[in-house]
MARNULUM-357352 format. One record per residue: x, y, z of N, C-alpha, C in turn; residue in three letters. Coordinates in steps of 0.05 Angstrom, whole numbers, plus 5000, padded with zeros to 4 digits. Layout:
XYZXYZXYZALA/...
This chain:
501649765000500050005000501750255000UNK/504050185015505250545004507450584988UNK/508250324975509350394948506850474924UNK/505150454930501950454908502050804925UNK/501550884942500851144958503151354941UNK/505351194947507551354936507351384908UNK/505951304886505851254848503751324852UNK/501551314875499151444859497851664869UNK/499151674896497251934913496151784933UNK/494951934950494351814977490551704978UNK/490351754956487351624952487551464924UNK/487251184929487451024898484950824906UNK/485250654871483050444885485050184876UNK/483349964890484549704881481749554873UNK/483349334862480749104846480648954868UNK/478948714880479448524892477748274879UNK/478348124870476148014851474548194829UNK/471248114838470348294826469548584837UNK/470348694867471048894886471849164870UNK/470749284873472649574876472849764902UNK/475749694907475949854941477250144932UNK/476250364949478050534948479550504976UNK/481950574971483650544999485050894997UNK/485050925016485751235039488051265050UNK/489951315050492651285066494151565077UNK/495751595100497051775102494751885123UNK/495652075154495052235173492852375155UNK/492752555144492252775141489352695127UNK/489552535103486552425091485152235110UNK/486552045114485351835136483952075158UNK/484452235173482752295186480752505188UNK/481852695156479052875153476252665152UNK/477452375131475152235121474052155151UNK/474952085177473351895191472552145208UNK/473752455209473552625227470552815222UNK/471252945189469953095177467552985166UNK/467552725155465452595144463952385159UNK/464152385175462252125196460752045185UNK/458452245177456352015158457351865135UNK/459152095126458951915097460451605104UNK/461551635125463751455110463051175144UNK/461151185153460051005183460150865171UNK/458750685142457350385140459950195140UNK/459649935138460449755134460249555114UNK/461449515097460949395066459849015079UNK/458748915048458248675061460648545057UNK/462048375074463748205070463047905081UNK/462947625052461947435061462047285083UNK/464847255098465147075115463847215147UNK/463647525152462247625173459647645165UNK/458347645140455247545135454847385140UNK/456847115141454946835147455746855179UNK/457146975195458046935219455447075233UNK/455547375230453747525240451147555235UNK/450547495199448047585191447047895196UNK/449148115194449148375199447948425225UNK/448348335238447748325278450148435288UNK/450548475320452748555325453748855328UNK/456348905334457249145334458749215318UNK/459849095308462349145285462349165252UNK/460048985244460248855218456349045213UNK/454749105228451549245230452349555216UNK/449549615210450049935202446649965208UNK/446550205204444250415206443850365229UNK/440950385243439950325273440850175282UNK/440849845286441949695295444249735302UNK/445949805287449249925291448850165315UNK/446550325301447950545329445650515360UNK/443350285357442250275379444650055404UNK/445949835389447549615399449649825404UNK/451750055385453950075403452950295424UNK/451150455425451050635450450350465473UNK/447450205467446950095494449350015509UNK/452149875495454849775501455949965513UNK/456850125505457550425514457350445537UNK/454950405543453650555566453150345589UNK/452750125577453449885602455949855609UNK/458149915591461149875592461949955620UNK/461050265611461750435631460150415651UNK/458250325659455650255679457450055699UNK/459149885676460549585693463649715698UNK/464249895695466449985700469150105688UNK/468850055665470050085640471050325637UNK/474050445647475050635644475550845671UNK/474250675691474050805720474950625744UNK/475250755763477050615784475650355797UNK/472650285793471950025795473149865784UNK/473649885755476349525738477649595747UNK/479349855754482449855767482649645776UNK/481349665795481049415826482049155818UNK/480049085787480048835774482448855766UNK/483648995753486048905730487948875756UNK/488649115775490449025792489848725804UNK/488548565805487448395815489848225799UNK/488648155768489748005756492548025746UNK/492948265748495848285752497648045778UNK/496148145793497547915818497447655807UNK/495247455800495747295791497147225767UNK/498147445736500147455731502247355739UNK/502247535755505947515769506747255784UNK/504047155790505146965817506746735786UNK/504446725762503946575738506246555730UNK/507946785719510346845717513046705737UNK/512746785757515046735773515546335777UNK/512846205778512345975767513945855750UNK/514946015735517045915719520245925719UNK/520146055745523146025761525246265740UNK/524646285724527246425708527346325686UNK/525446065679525945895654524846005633UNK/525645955604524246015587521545935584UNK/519046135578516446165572515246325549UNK/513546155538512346355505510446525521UNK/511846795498509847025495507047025498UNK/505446805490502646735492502546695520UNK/503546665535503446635569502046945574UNK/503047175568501647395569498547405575UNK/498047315553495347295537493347295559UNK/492947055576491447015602489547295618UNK/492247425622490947745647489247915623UNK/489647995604488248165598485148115584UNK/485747825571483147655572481447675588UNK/482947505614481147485631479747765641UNK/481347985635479948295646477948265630UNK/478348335607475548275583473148035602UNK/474247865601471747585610470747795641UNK/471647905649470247955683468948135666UNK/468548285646465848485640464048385630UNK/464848115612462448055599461847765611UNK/463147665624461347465647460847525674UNK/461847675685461447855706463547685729UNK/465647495727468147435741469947345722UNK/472147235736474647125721474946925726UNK/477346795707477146475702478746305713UNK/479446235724481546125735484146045713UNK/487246015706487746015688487245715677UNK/487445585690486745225687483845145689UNK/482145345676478845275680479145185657UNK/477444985643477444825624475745025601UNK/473245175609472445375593473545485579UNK/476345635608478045965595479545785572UNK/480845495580482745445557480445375534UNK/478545285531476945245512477145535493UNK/476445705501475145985492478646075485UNK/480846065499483046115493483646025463UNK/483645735460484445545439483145685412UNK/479745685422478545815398478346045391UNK/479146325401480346455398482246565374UNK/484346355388487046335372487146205341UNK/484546035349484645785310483345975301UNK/481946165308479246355294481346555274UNK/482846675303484346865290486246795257UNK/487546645261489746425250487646375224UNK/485646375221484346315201483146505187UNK/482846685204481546925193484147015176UNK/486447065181488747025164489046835143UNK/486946685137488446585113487446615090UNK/490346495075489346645041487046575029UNK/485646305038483346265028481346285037UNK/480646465060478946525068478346825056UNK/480946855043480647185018479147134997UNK/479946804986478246794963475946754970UNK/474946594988472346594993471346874995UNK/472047065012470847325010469847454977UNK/472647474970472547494937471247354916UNK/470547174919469946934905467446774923UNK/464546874931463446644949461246524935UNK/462446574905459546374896461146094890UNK/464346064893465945924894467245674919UNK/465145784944465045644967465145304975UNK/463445304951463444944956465644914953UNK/468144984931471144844934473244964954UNK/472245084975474145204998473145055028UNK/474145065038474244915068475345045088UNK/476845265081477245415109474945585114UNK/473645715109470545765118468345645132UNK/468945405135466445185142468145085167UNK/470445095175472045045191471445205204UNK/472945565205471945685217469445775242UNK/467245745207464745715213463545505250UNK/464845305246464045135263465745125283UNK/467545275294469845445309467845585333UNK/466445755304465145995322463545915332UNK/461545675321458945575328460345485363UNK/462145365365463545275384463345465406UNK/464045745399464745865421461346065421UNK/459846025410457046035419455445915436UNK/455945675429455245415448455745525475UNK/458445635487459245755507457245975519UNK/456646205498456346365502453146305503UNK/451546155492449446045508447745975532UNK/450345815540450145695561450345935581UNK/451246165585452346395600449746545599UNK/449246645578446346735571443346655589UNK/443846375584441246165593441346265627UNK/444446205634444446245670444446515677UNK/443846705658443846945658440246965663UNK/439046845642436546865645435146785673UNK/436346645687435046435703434446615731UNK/435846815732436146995752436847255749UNK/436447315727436047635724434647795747UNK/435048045752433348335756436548465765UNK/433248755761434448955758436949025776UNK/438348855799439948955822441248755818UNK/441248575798444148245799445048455771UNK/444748545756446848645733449948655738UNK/452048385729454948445747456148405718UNK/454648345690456048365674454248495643UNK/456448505620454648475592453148185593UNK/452648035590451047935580448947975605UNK/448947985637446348085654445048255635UNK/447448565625445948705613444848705589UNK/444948555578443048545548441248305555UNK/441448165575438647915581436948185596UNK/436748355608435448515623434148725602UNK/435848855577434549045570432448775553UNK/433748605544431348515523429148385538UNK/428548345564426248255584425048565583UNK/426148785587424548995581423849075564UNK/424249015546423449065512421648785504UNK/421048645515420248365512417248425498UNK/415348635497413148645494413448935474UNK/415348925459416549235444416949095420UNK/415449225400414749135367417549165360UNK/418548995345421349065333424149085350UNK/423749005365426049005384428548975375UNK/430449155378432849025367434148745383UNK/433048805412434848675425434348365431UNK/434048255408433447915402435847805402UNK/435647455406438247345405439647355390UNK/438447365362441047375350442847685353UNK/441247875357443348065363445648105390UNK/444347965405446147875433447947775430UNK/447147625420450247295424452147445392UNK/450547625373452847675357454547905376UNK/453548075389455548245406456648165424UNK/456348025433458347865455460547695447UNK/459147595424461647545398464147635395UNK/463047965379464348115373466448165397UNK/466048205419467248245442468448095457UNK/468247805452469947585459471947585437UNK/471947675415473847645393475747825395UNK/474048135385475748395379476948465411UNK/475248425436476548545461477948395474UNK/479548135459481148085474483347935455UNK/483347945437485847895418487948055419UNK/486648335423487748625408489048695433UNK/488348615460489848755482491948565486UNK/492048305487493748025493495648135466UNK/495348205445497048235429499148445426UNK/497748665441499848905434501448765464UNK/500748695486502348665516504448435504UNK/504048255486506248065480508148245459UNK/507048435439509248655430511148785450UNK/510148935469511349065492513748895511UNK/513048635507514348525521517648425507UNK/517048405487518548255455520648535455UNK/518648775457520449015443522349075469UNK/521249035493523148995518525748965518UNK/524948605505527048395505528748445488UNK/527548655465529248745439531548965439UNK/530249155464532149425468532849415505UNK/534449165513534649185537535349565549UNK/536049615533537149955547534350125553UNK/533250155537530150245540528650115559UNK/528949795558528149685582529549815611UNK/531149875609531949995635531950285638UNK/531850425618530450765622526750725628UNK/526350565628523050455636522650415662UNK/524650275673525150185698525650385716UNK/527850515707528350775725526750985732UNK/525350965703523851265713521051065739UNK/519950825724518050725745518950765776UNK/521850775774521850735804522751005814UNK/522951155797522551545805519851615810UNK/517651425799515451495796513551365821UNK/514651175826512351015846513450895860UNK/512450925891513350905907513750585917UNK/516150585922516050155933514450125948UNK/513249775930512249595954509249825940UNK/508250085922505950015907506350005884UNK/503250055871503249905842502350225831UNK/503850395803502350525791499550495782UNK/497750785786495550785788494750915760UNK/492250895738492450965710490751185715UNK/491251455705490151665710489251765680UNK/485851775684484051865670484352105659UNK/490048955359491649145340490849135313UNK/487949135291487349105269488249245245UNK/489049285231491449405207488949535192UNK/486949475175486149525160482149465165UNK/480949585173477649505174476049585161UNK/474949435146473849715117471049795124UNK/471150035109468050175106467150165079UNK/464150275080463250385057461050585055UNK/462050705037460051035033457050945046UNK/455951045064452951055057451651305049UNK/452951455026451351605013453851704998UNK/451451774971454151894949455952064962UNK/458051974959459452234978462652354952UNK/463152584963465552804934466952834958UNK/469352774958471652764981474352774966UNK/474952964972477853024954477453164926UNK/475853214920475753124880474952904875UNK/474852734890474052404880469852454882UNK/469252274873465952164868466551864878UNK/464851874900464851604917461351524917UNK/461351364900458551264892457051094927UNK/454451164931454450994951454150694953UNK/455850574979456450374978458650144973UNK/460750384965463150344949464350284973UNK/466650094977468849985002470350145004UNK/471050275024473450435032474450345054UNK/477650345054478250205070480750465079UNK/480050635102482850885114484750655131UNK/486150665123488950445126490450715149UNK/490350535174490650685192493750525196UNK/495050285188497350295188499450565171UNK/497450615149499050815142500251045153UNK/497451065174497551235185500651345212UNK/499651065227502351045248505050985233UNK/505550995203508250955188507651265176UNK/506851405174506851715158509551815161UNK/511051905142513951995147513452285143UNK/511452385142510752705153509352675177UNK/509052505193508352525232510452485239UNK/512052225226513752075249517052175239UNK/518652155258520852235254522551995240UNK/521851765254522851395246521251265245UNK/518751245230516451125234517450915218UNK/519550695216519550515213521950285235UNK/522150495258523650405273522250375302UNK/522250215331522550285348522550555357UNK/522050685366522850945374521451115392UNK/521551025424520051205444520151505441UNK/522651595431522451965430520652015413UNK/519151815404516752005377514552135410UNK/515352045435512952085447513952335466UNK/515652385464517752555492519152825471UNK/519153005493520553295478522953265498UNK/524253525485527153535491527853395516UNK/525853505544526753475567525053205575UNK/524053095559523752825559521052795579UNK/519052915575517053025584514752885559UNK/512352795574511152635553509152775531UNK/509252755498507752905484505952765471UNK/504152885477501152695456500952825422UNK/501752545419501152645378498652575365UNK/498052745353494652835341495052445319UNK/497952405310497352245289497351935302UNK/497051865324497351645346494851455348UNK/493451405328490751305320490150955322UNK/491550845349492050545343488750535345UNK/487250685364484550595365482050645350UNK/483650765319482850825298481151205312UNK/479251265297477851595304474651595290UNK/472951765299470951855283469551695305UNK/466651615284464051515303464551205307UNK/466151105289466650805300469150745308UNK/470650895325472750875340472650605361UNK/475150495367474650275391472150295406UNK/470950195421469450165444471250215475UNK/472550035471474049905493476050065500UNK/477050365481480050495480480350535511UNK/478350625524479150705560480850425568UNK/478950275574478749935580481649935570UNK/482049865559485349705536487949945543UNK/487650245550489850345557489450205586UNK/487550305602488350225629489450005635UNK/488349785619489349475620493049465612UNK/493849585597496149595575498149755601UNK/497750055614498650165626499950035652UNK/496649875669497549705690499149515695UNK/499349345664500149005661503049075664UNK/504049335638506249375624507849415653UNK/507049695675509149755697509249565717UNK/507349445724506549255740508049005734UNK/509248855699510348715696513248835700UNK/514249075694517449185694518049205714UNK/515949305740516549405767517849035773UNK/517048875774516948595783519748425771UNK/520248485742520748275722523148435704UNK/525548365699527748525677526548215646UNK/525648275627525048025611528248095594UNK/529047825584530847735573530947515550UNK/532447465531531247305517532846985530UNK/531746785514532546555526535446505515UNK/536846385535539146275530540346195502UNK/541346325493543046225464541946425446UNK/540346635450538746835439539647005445UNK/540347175425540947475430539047595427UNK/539347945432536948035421537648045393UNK/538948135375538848135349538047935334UNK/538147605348535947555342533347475341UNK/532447655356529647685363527447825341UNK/526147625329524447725306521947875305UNK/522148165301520148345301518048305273UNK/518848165253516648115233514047955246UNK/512048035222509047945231509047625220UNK/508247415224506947235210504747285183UNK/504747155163503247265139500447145147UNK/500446985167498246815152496046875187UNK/497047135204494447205227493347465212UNK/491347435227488347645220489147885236UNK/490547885268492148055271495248115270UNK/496248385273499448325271500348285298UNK/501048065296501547865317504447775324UNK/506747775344508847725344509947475334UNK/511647345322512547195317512547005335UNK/511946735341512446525367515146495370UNK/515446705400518246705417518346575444UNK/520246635461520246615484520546735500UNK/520646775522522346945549522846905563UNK/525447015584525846875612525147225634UNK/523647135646522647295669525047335700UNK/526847555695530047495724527647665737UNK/526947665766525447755781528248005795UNK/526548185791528948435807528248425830UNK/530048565845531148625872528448785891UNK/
């Protein structure tokens, strides 16, 4: 995409099959389009394999009402359950402890990156089941496993052609795999639902799914209701998928890029322990590459004529690589965030949680989570790579074949500091 950005300008289109996407690249377009144009540019194109998943239900993949009655009710239960306020503190510091104890378990020995994964899940699972999992509950590894094959598949090349190609379905098989993946982790989410039903009112609400079995008993006698099963179990979906891949993933980056720049690992360290006092824990004071849209209404953006309906896809990697924001946006590089005196600066072009009306949900939720894990693991832990490993070679490329950008399968040894 930005050797094409670079030959053709920062707005081009591509073919995809029989597709015509326009794709958006670079700070400056990417976010008039999601900033300036909200309407035009909210919908969500159909794409086959989240049509047969969702059936346009849900929060992610829905448009018009449905889309905006499901993400405000979320919204607003989020934050109802705690989401962004010193109630989850409580929780995440919680699971942090078990973390650590998780960690030290391993004496010093080498452990994969996916060991991470666990705490910030499980933060996700205490909102939308209303507790946490033990890490050896046969469920959490169930829902872990599937998870992980979902993702892994959603990456693959033939699950492109199927998109591209789905009147071509009968000769593909990663779709139907999938397919019955998810059915899998519904089954779950059923069963949670059902014991949700069994004891509802208005004063037991301890999680999302209490809260959407509660609004739809009050809507139960309301013509048209959005809030039917199938729109439930597709948002809880969505939120078992997108809210907990994306946080487990960037905390196993953090950890990798650690192990990559021991020196930075220890300008991290130092300042934590300028910053917070021993014996406590810092307190937080108040990764998808590409997600496409499509016009819902003719829309003239740039000079261009964007017919409605057309796929657009604002490529927000472009965005965090822009070599008019970033100084080394293809390197490591904490001073993109610090001025002279090393004092922390917020950049307008810093968009991991994308912008506009369909921005994250979760962005409070996922820094606080990210903030706590990250000092909470350094205050505890110097990470190192395993024996016979240097860092140079420690591999920062993505895998081709995940749905997210996902670290390469490494290891780490956890030396417990002083």
């Amino acid at each position: 995409l930005f050797q094409l950005a670079e030959k053709y300008g920062p707005i081009f289109t591509l073919h995809f099959g029989f597709q015509k996407v326009v794709v958006l690249t670079g700070y400056e377009v990417v976010r008039e389009a999601l900033v300036n144009y909200t309407e035009e540019f909210v919908d969500r194109p159909s794409i086959p394999i989240f049509d047969q998943i969702q059936n346009g239900n849900g929060l992610f993949f829905s448009i018009g009402e449905l889309w905006r009655t499901t993400r405000r009710f979320t919204v607003s239960s989020m934050r109802n359950l705690g989401m962004g306020k010193k109630m989850i503190e409580g929780r995440i510091f919680e699971e942090l402890h078990f973390l650590i104890e998780r960690i030290k378990s391993f004496k010093g020995e080498p452990f994969s990156l996916t060991s991470f994964n666990c705490a910030p899940i499980n933060v996700t699972f205490v909102m939308l089941f209303g507790d946490r999992f033990d890490y050896k509950d046969p469920t959490f590894l169930t829902l872990l496993r599937l998870i992980d094959e979902v993702m892994i598949l959603l990456g693959s090349p033939y699950l492109n052609y199927f998109n591209f190609y789905p009147f071509l379905g009968f000769l593909f098989k990663t779709h139907k795999i999938m397919l019955g993946k998810i059915e899998d982790v519904r089954v779950i989410l059923r069963q949670y639902m059902k014991a949700s039903r069994e004891d509802i009112n208005e004063n037991s609400v301890r999680s999302y799914i209490d809260a959407l079995i509660f609004k739809q008993q009050e809507e139960k006698n309301k013509k048209d209701s959005l809030f039917h099963d199938d729109n439930l179990i597709a948002s809880i979906l969505d939120l078992v998928m997108a809210g907990t891949e994306t946080i487990a993933t960037t905390l196993q980056w953090a950890i990798l890029l650690m192990m990559k720049y021991p020196e930075i690992q220890k300008k991290v360290q130092e300042e934590i322990g300028r910053t917070v006092k021993t014996g406590s824990w810092a307190t937080f004071i108040t990764l998808l590459p590409h997600v496409p849209r499509c016009t819902a209404v003719d829309t003239h953006f740039r000079g261009y004529f964007l017919p409605k309906g057309i796929i657009v896809i604002p490529s927000l990697t472009s965005v965090l690589l822009d070599k008019t924001q970033w100084e080394t946006p293809h390197q490591f590089n904490p001073n993109h965030f610090l001025d002279a005196e090393g004092n922390f600066v917020k950049r307008e072009a810093f968009l991991p949680f994308s912008t506009g009306r369909r921005n994250c949900i979760g962005e409070s939720l996922a820094k606080m989570e990210l903030f706590v894990f990250f000092v909470g693991l350094l205050q505890t832990f110097t990470f190192q790579p395993q024996p016979g490993v240097s860092e140079s070679d420690l591999d920062l490329t993505v895998p081709q074949t995940t749905f997210t950008l996902r670290p390469q399968p490494q290891a780490t040894c956890a030396v417990l500091r002083e």
